[in-house]
N, C-alpha and C positions, 0 to 999 in steps of 0.2 A: 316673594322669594327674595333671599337676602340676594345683593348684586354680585359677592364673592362665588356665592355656591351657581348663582345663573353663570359666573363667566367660567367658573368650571366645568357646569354644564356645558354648555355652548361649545368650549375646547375640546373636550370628550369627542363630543356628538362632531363637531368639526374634521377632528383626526380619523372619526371612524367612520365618514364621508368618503374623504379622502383615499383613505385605503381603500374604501367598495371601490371606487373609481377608479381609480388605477389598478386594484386587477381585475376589475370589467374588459380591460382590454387586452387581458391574456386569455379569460375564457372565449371558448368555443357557445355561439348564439345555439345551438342545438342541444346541448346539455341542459340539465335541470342544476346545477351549479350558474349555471346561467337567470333563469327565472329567481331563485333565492337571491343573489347577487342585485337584482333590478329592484327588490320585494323590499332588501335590507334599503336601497336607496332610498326608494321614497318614502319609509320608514323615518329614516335619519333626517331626510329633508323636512318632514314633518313636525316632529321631535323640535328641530332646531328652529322652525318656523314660532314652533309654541312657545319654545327658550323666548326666542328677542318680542314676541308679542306680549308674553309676563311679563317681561323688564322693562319695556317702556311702558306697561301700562301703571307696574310698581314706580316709576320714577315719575312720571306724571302727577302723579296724587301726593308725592311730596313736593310739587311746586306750590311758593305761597303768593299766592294771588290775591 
């Protein structure tokens, strides 16, 4: 993945962390807006996990050694 479109990614998925998170702390734990909310997170966390593990494994392979 080129590094422009990963740090885009990354931004994206960064901001719409963010927001899950903080209005995590407006819903009510008994709602199913509640369960989506926590779904969306570890979603995003994942996503963003796979972001920075392509990118450094894409920058790796252009070190010359």
């Amino acid at each position: 993945m080129n590094p422009s479109i990963s740090k885009v990614a990354f931004t994206v998925g960064l901001t719409f962390l963010f927001l899950a998170l903080f209005s995590l702390a407006f819903i009510n734990a008994n709602s199913p807006e509640f369960i989506i909310d926590v779904i969306s997170v570890i979603i995003l966390t994942v996503f963003l996990i796979i972001v920075v593990w392509d990118t450094r494994r894409e920058l790796s392979s252009y070190k010359v050694g």
